[in-house]
C-alpha positions as CSV (number, residue, x, y, z in Angstrom):
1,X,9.9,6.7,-15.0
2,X,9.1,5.3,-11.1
3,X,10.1,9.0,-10.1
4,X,8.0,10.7,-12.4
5,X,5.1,8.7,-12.1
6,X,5.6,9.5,-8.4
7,X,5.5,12.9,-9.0
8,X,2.8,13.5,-10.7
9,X,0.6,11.7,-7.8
10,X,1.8,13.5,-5.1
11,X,1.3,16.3,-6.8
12,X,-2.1,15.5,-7.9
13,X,-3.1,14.0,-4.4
14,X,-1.1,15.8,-2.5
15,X,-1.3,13.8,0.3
16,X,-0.8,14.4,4.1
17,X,1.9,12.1,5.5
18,X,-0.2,11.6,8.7
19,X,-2.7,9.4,6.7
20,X,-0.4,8.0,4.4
21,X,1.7,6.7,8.1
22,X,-1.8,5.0,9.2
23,X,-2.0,3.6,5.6
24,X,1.0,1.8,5.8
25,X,0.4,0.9,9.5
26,X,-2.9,-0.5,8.8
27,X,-1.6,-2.2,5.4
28,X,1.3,-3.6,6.9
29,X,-1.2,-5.1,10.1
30,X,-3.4,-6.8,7.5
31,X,-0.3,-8.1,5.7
32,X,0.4,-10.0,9.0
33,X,-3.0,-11.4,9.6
34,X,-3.0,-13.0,6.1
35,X,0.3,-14.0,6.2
36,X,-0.6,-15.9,9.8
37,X,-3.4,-18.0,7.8
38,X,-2.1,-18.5,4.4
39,X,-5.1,-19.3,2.0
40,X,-4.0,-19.3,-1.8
41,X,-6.5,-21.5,-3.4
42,X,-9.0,-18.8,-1.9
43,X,-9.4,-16.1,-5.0
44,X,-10.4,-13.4,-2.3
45,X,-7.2,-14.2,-0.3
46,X,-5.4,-13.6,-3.4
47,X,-7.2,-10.5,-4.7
48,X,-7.0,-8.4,-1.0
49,X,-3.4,-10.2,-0.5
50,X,-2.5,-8.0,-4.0
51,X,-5.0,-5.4,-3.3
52,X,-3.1,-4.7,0.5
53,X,0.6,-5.0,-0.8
54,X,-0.7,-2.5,-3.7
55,X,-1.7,0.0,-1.0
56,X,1.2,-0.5,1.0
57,X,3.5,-0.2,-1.5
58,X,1.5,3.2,-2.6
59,X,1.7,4.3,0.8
60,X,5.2,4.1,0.8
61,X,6.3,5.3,-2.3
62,X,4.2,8.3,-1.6
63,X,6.0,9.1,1.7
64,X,9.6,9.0,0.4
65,X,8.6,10.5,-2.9
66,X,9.1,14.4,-1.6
């Protein structure tokens, strides 16, 4: 199902892998910067903490999905 549902966004998007590198770059930067001051009881640390690993995680499945 992961593969299909992979499919149809590249193919829907079809994005260039030039952005979707700076993406995951960009993602993966911010991922450090809140894992270097942890803040769980802050809702808005949790909500872009989710919000960046979904985008990473997008970014990445995108890129290997071709």
């Amino acid at each position: 199902m992961l593969n299909k549902v992979g499919k149809y966004l590249y193919q829907a998007s079809d994005p260039d892998p030039r952005a979707l590198k700076i993406v995951a770059v960009s993602s993966a930067f911010i991922l450090f910067l809140f894992a270097s001051d942890p803040l769980p009881g802050n809702r808005y640390y949790v909500v872009g903490l989710l919000l960046t690993t979904l985008a990473l995680a997008a970014a990445i499945l995108l890129l290997f999905a071709k």
